[in-house]
MITIBA-785768 format. One record per residue (C-alpha): x, y, z. Coordinates in steps of 0.02 Angstrom, whole numbers, always signed. Example, Ala and Ser with C-alpha at 12.3 -4.5 7.8 and 13.67 -1.06 7.14 Angstrom:
2
+--------+--------+--------+
!     xx !     yy !     zz !
+--------+--------+--------+
!   +615 !   -225 !   +390 !
!   +684 !    -53 !   +357 !
+--------+--------+--------+
This chain:
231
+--------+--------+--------+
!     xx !     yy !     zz !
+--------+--------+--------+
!   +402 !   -721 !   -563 !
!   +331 !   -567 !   -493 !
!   +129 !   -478 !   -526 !
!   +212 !   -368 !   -635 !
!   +282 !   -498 !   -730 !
!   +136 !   -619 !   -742 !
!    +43 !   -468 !   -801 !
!   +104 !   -426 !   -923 !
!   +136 !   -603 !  -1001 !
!    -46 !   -614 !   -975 !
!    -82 !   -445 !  -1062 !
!    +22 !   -518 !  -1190 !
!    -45 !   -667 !  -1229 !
!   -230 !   -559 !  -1251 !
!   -145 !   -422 !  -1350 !
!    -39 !   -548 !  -1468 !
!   +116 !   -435 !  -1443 !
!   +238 !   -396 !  -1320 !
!   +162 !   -280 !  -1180 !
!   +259 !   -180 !  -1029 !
!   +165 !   -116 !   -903 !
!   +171 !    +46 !   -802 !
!   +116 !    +43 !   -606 !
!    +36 !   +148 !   -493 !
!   +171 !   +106 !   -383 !
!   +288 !    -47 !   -340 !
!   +257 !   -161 !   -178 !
!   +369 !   -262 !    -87 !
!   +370 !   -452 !    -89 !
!   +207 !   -515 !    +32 !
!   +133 !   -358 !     +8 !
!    -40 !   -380 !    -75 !
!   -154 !   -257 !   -179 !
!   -324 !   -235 !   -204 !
!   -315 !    -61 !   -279 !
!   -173 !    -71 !   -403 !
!   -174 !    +21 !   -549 !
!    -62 !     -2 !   -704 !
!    -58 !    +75 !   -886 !
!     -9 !    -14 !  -1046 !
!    +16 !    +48 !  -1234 !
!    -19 !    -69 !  -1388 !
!    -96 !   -100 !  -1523 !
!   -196 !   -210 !  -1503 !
!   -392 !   -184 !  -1498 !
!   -492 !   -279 !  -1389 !
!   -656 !   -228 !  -1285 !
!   -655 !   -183 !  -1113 !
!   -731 !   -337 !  -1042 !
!   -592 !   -431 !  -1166 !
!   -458 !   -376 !  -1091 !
!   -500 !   -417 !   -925 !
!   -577 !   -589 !   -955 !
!   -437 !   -618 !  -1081 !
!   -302 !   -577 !   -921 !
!   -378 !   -664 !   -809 !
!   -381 !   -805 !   -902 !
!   -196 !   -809 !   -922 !
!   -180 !   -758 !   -712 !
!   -133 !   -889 !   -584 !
!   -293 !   -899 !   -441 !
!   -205 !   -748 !   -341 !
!   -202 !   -615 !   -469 !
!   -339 !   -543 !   -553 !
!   -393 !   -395 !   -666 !
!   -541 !   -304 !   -599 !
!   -588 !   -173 !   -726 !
!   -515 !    -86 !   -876 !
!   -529 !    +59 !   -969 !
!   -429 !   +155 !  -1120 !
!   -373 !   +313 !  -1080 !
!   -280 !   +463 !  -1164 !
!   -114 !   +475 !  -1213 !
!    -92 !   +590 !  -1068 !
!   -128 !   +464 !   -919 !
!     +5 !   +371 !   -831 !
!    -34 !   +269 !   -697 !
!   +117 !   +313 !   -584 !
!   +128 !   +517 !   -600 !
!    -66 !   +552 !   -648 !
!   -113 !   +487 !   -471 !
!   -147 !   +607 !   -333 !
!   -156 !   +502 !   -185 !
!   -122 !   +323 !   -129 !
!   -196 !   +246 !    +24 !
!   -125 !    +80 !    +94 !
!   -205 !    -26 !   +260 !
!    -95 !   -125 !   +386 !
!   -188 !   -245 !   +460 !
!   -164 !   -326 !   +642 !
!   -208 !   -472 !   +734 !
!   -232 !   -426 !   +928 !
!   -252 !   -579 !  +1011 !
!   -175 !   -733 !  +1117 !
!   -203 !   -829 !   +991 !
!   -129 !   -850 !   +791 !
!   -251 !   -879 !   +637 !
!   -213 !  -1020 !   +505 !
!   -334 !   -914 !   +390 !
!   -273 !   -749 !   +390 !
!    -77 !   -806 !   +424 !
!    -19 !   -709 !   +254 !
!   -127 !   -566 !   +261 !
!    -98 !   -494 !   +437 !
!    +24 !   -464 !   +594 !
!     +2 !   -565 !   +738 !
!    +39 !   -479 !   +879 !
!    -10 !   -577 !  +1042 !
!    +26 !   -443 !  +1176 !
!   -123 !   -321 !  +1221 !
!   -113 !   -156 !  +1103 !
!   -181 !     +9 !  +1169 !
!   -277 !    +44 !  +1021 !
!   -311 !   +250 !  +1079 !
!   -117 !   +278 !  +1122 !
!    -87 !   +200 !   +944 !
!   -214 !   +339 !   +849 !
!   -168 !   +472 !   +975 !
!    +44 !   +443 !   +912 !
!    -13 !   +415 !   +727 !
!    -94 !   +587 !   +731 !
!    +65 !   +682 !   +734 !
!   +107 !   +608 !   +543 !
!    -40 !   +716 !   +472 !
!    +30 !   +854 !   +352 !
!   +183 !   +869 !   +248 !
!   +335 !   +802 !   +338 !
!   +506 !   +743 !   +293 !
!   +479 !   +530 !   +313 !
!   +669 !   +502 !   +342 !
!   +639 !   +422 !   +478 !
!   +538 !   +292 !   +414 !
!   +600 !   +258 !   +236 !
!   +701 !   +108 !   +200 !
!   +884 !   +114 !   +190 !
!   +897 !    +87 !    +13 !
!   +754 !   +190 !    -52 !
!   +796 !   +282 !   -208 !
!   +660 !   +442 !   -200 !
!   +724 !   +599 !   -239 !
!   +650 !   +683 !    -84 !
!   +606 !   +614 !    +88 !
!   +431 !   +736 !   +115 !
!   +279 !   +671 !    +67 !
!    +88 !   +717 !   +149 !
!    -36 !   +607 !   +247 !
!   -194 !   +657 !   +222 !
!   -273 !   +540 !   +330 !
!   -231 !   +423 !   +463 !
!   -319 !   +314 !   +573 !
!   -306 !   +170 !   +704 !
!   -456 !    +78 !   +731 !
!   -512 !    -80 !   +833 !
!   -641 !   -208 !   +781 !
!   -618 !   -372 !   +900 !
!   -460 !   -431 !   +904 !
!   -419 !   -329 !   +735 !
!   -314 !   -177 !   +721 !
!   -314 !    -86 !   +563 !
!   -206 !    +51 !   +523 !
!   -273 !   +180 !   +377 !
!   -167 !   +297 !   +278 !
!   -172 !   +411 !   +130 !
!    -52 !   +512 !    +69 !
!     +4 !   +610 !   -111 !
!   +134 !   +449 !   -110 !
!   +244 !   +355 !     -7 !
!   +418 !   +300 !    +46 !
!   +492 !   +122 !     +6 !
!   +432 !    +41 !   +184 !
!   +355 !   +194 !   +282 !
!   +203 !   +117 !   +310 !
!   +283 !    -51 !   +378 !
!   +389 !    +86 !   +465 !
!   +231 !   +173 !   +529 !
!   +163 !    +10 !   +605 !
!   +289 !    -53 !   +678 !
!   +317 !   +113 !   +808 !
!   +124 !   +128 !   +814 !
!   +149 !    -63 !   +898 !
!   +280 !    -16 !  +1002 !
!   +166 !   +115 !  +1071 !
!    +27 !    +19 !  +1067 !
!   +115 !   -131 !  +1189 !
!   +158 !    +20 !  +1293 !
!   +352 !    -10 !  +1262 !
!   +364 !   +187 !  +1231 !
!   +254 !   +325 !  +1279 !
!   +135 !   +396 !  +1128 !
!   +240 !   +564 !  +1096 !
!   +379 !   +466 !  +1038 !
!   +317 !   +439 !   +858 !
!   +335 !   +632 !   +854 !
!   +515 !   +622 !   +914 !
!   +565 !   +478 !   +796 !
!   +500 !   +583 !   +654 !
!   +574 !   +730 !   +695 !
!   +752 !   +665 !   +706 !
!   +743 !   +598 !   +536 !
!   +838 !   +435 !   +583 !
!   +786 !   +285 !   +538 !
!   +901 !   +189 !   +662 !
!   +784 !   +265 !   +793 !
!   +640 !   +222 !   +722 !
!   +612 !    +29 !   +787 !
!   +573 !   -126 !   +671 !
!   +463 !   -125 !   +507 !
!   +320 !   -222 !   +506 !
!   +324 !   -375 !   +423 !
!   +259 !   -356 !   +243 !
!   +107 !   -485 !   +221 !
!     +8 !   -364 !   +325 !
!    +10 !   -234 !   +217 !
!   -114 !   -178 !    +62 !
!   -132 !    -57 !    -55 !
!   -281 !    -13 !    -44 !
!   -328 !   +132 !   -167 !
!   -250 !   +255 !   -319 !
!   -335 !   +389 !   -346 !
!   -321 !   +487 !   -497 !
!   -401 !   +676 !   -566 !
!   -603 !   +639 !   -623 !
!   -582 !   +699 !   -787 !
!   -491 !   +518 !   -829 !
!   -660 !   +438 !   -773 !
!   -579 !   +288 !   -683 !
!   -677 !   +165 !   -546 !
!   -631 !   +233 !   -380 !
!   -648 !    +94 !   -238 !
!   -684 !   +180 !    -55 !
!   -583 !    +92 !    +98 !
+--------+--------+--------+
């Protein structure tokens, strides 16, 4: 079963009625959240703390409700959001951790950590993603806009920021996996620019395996008064 699914069974066993749930935006299998956002309508009336005590209570250890607040009639949690920001995270080191196995790449050969930041910086603006969308993704259009990108070292840990007005099915694995190959110095740093501007993804190198990636953030207009959590 996936989150969606346990969520709403959850949601529905605090509500006493059948409840679907709306997302901020759908994740691929092994890709976590800690950001999430997701809108429900019902009937039911139950306090704020309720309704996340009363989830959680019906969540397996792994999920969790954080917060919740009732909204208008005009918020939805998918196309009310302005921005969504997502962090790949990389271990840069000989050797693998036990700990962290499901919740980052291990990648064992040296990463240039500057060439990585200095390629990433060309996927600032509004672009067409072609490039690095999945074969079978269904959006309408292919152009999206990072806001904000970063590569940054800590140790042996690489993590890769980005924000954008929304994404691609896979461009961030996309993303991560050419920032890599630049980073192991298997192509030179201008070649992110070239794989984006031919808008093929067949040029584009591998994705990067999914349990590295998390959404991080969904932000949404003030006026709807929602908890904003900072990367």
């Amino acid at each position: 079963m996936g989150v969606q699914s346990l969520v709403e069974h959850a949601l529905s066993e605090v509500a006493d009625e059948p409840i679907e749930a709306c997302c901020a935006g759908r994740t691929d299998t092994g890709v976590h959240a800690e950001g999430q956002v997701m809108h429900i309508d019902t009937t039911a009336q139950r306090s704020e703390r309720g309704w996340v005590l009363g989830a959680n209570s019906n969540l397996p250890d792994d999920v969790n409700a954080r917060w919740a607040r009732q909204v208008d009639i005009t918020f939805n949690a998918r196309f009310s959001a302005i921005s969504r920001s997502y962090r790949y995270l990389i271990l840069n080191r000989l050797v693998r951790s036990a700990l962290y196995r499901h919740r980052a790449w291990w990648v064992h050969q040296p990463l240039n950590e500057k060439d990585m930041q200095h390629a990433a910086a060309c996927l600032l603006g509004q672009h067409d993603f072609s490039a690095f969308r999945a074969a079978g993704c269904q959006a309408s259009t292919p152009v999206r806009e990072v806001r904000e990108v970063s590569v940054v070292r800590d140790g042996d840990w690489i993590t890769i920021d980005i924000t954008a007005n929304a994404f691609l099915q896979h461009m961030v694995r996309n993303i991560a996996g050419v920032l890599v190959a630049i980073g192991q110095g298997d192509e030179d740093p201008d070649w992110a620019e070239e794989v984006l501007e031919r808008r093929d993804r067949t040029r584009g190198g591998i994705a990067a395996p999914a349990h590295g990636l998390t959404l991080m953030r969904v932000e949404y207009p003030e006026h709807f008064n929602l908890p904003v959590y900072r990367l």
